[in-house]
Structures are given as C-alpha cells and as structure tokens.
N, C-alpha and C positions, 0 to 999 in steps of 0.2 A: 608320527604322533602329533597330536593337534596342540600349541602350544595356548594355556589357560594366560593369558592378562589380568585376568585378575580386575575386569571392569567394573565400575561401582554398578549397583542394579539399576539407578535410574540413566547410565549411560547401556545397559543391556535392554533397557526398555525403548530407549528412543531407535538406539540401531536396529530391533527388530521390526522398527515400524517401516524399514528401510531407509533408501538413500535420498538425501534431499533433491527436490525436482523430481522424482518420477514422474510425478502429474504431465510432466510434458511431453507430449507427443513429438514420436520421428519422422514428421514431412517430406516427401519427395521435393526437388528442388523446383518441380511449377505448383506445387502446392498452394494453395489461395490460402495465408493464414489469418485465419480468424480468430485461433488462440491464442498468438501472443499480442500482450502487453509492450506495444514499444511505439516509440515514437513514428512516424511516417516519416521515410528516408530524408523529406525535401526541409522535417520538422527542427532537422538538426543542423544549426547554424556551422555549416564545414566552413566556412570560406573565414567568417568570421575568430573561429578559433582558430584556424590554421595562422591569422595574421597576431591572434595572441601566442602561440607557441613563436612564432619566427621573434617578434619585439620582445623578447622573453630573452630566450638563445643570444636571440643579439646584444641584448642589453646586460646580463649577468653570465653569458657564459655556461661553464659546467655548472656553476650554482643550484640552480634548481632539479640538477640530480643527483645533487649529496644528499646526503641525510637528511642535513638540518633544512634542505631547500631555498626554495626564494623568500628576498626579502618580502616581496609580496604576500605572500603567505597571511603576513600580520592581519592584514585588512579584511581577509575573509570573514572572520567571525561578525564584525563590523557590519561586514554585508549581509549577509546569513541575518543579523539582528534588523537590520532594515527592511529587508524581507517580511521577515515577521509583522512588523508593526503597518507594513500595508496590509497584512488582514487584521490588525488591530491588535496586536499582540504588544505589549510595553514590556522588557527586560534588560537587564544589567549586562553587562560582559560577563558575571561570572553564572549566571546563568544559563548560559547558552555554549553546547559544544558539537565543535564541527565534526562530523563523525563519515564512515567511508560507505555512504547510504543510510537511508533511513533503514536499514535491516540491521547494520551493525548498532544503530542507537537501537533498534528493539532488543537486539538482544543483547546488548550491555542495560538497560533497563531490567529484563529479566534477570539479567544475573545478579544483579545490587539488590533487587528489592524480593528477589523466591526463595522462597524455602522447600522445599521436596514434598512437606504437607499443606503448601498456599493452597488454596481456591484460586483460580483465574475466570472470571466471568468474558464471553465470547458471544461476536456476535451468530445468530446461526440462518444464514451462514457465514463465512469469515474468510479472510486473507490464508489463504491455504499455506503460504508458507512462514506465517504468526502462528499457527497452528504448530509446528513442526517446530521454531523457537520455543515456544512455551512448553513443550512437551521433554525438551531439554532439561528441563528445571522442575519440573513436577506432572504427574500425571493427572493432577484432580483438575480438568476444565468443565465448566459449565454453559451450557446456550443458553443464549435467549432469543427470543423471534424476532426478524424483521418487516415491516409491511412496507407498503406505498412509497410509507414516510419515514424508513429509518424503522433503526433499532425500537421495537415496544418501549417503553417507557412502564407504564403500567403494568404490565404481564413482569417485567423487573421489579416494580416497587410491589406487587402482591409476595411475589415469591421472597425478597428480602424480608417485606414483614413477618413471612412463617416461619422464614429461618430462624429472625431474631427470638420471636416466641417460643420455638421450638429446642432452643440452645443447641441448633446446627453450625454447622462453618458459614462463615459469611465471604464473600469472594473479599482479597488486598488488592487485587488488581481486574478493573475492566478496562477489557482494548474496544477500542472502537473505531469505525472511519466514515466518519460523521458527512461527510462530504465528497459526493460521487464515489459511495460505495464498492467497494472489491469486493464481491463479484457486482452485484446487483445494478448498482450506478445510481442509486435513489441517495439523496439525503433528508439529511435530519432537520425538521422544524426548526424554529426557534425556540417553542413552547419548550420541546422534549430534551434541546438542549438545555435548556435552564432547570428543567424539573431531575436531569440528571447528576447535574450538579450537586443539587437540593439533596439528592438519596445519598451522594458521595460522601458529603459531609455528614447527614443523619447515620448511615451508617457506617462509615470512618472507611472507604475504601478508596485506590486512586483512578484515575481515568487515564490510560495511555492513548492520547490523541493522534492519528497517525493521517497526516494531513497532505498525503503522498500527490492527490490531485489539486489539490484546496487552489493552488496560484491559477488554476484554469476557469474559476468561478469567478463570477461577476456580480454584480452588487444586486442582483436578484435573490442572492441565496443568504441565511444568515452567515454572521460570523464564527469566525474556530470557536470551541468551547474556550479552547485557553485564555482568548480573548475576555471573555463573559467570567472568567474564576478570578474569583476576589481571595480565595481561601487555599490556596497551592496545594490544589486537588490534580490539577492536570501534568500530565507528562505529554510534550507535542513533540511529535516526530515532522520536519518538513524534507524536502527531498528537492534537487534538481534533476532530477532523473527525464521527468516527464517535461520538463520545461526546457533543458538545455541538452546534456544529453547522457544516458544512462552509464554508458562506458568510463565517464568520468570519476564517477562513485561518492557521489557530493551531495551529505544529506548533513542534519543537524537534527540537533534536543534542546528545547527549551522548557526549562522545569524548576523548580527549586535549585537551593545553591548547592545543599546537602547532599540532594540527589544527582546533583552535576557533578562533585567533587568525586561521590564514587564509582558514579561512569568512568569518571577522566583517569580513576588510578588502575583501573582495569584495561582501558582503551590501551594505554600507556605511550610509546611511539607509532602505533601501527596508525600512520596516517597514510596520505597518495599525496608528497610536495610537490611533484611535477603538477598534476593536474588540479590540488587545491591554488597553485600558481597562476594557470591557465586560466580556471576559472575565475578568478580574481582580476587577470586584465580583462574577461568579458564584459562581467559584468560592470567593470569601470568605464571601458573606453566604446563599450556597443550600446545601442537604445534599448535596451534589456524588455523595457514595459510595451514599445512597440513591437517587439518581437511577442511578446505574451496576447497581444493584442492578436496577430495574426494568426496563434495558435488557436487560441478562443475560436475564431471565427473557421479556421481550414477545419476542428475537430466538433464542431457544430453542424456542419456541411454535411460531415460522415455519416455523426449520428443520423442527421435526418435523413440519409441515403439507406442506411441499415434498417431505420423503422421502417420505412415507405416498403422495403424489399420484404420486410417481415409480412406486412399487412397482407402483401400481393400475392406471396409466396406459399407462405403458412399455411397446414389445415384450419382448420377451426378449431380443434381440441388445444389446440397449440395458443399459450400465453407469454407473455411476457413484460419484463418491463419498461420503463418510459422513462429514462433519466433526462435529467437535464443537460447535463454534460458529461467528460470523464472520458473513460475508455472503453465500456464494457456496457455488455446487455445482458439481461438474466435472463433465459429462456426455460420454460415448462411445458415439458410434454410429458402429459398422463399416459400411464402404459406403455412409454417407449425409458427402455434400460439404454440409458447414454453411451453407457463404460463397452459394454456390445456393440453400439450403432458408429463408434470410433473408427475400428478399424476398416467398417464399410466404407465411411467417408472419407477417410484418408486414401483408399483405395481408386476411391473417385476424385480424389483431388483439393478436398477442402476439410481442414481440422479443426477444433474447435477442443475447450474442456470438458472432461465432463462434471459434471455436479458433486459427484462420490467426494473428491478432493476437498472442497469446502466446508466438511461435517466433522464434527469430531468422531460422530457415527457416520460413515461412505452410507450405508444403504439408505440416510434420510434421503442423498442429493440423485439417488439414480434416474430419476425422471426431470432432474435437471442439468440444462448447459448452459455456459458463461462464454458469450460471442465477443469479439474484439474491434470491432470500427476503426483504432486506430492506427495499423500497420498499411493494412491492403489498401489499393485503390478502390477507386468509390466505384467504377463497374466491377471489378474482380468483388465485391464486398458482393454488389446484388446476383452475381454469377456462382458465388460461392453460397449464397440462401438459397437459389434457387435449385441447385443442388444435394443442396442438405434437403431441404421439403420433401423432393423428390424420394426421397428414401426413407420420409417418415408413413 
C-alpha cells in the first residue's frame, strides 16, 4: 500500500517538477567540463585557509565546533558589510545577514515575502535553480526578455503598464542578476538599472538583487542596484562562493531591517560556525583584494580563450554571447535540440547545459546552451569547443 502524506499541493507541485539539480549532467571522469559553475582548482586559496583552520584549532581549541562556534564568528557580519560597501552598498548591522550561500538567503527571501498566489517576475532566461526556489512558494512566475544588455527594461515597463490598466496581478517580487548574468554573462546598463528602480517604486514591487559574480567586476561595469536604491526596493543577495570558495557556504542579504528580521527568525541556528570562522581569519589576516585582483584577471584570460575558440570553432548559424566577465557564455544554435546533442557530447567527452533548464517553459531554451570558462583549463576549454562544433 502506498502510504498518502498528505502533502500540501503546492509542495505536490514542486516535487512533481522533480528533484533539485537534475539539470546536471553525469560526466565521465576525463570529461572537459564546461558545465559547471566553479571556481578553477588553482582559484581557491588552499594554502591560505588551511593556515586559517590550523590558527583557528590552535588558538580556540574545540570551540569552533560547538554549536555556538568561534569567537570569531562575531566579525563576519562586519566583513560581509565591508564587502558590500566596495561595490557601494551603505548598511547598518541590522540589515545585513550572513546566510549558508546566497541560495539559502533566496530562498529565506521567498519564504518571508510569498504567498502561493504572488507573481514572481523572472528574468528569461534565469538562474535555473531561483527557478526551482521560487516554484517552492508559488507557481505563478513571469519572464521577461533579456538582450545584449541585460534584462528589457522596456518590454517590463510596457507589460506592467497593461497589467496595471487591465486590473491584472502585478509581480511582488523581480529576481534579477544584473551583473555577469546566469546563464548569459551580459549586464545590466546603467540607464536600465536606474529605470528599474523607477518601475519598482511606480509599481510597488521588490528587486531581489543576486550579486553572486558582482566582486569580479571592475569599475567599468556600473554599480549593484542596491547601491543606486534610495527607496528599500532591493533585496541583494552576495556570495563568496566565486571569490573564495564554494564549499564554505558563505553568502549574505542585505535588505531592509524588517525584511532581515524575518529571514533571520526562519534562518534560526542553521548557520556553518566552523567555516563562517574560517572564513573570517581569511579574510582578516590574507590580502583578500589582491587575491580578487588575480581572479579578475586568471577569469578574463578564459573568457578570452572560450571566445577566440568560439569564433574558430563554431558554424555560422551558431551565436553567442560576449560577456564582459563572469563565468559563463550563452550559446544559440538554431535547429540544434541541446537536451538531445547532450548525451552525444558527453559521449565524446565534453558537457555543457542545456538551455531547456533556464525557462520556466524548457521548450523556449532547446536551441540553447550555457558554456562555463571557468572550471577547465584554457586548452581543455578550446579542445572541448572544438569538439562540441564538430557535432553540431
């Protein structure tokens, strides 16, 4: 007998959509991965944390893995805040909470601020696993298109004007990620940041800023929305994921106090004291901004190694896009079904995403994939296009 739980529907809706991660492919172990999102091996300062773990141990003992952790601990938030205000971000202590990734602050975001009948405006396409958070909490999500430059702007403020005319639902919450885009790798002007702002406030909805790359941008690119909100429209998600290292699980929100306060009663103890420790002597006792410096430049190198391989590689039918930085490249091939040419590729040795995962409709993305630059080395990267081409 199959026993009934008794699951609410909108948890029978997200389970059916299945399990989180599918999107990820199962690589042979020489596989050239192009699909994942991760730092390059050499990106993660081992030597340097290993000597915070040892002055750690050595200095407190068992401390740091009880419960309550190390004394260290305190300072994090501190830094996390400092963080912030080098991309221009001003905030309080009680604004800002240190969360175990910027995944856990999205989706303690969504759970404080959804309701089962929200609108969620999205970009299209989007963070495939914001997609799968927000689906958690309600099924009504909305796209909008992306170009060159970032989310529409426009094609947003038309369709909000209809709504509002029309006494349809207006979205409470847009996600965005405004700067070196998941998947795509483009950002957002400056213009369209500020004009989003402008619709936020006209039409009373929030901006969940998810600024997961942002520390790898350099002062060619504008600043976080959060930065630019005078009116506490934005919810910013940051991350050390991509800058130190993801295994640590060390992100933040900075937002309103209101909307910090019911993060934090949700969050409740489920913090990482070891490694919010850890990460706290890093970033006190190592050159943290030198280190940032050098990532800038090792994931500058890639990108320009993955274009060049595009250019070389690629039919002609074959598009894509031009980020500045980030981790990732949007690629379009008309008339090639990705979610099909997967398992070929794998088969031959190099994996990639496919498009389908980034929609809240799969059939929009089948003629597209989302390339990774930043795991592989810079020949496996051009060995692994050249590869892929070959089979388009």
């Amino acid at each position: 007998m199959v026993n009934d739980y008794s699951f609410p529907p909108l948890i029978r809706q997200a389970l059916a959509l299945g399990p989180p991660g599918q999107w990820a492919p199962s690589p042979s172990k020489d596989c050239i991965r192009l699909d994942v999102g991760y730092p390059y091996p050499e990106a993660i300062p081992v030597y340097q944390l290993s000597q915070s773990v040892s002055v750690l141990c050595l200095t407190e003992g068992d401390r740091p893995f009880q419960y309550l952790g190390s004394s260290a601990m305190a300072n994090l938030k501190p830094l996390l805040q400092s963080r912030s205000a080098i991309r221009g971000i001003s905030t309080t202590t009680s604004e800002v909470l240190a969360t175990a990734g910027s995944t856990q602050a999205l989706d303690l975001a969504a759970r404080v601020l959804l309701h089962k009948n929200d609108l969620v405006a999205v970009e299209s396409p989007t963070y495939m696993e914001a997609l799968e958070i927000f689906r958690n909490y309600t099924p009504h999500l909305i796209e909008y298109p992306i170009d060159h430059e970032g989310l529409d702007v426009k094609v947003l403020a038309d369709d909000l004007e209809m709504r509002h005319a029309r006494g349809l639902p207006l979205p409470k919450v847009l996600y965005s990620i405004p700067t070196f885009h998941n998947p795509t790798g483009v950002s957002l002007g400056l213009q369209r940041r500020k004009d989003l702002l402008s619709l936020a406030e006209l039409y009373n909805f929030l901006i969940i800023e998810d600024d997961a790359y942002g520390q790898l941008s350099g002062p060619d690119l504008p600043p976080p929305i959060k930065a630019l909100d005078t009116k506490k429209r934005v919810i910013y998600l940051g991350s050390m994921s991509k800058v130190v290292a993801p295994g640590l699980r060390i992100g933040w929100t900075a937002a309103p106090k209101p909307i910090i306060t019911a993060m934090a009663h949700f969050k409740k103890d489920a913090d990482h004291p070891f490694t919010s420790a850890v990460t706290t002597r890093f970033l006190t006792e190592f050159d943290f901004d030198s280190h940032i410096k050098q990532l800038r430049h090792s994931y500058s190198q890639r990108l320009k190694t993955m274009l060049r391989a595009l250019k070389k590689h690629m039919p002609e039918k074959a598009k894509w896009s031009k980020p500045l930085g980030g981790f990732f490249v949007w690629v379009h091939l008309p008339y090639v079904n990705t979610s099909k040419l997967l398992p070929i590729a794998l088969d031959q040795g190099v994996s990639y995403i496919p498009g389908s995962y980034f929609f809240t409709d799969p059939t929009q993305g089948l003629p597209y994939l989302r390339l990774s630059f930043s795991y592989a080395e810079e020949e496996r990267i051009e060995q692994g296009i050249a590869t892929l081409a070959n089979l388009i």
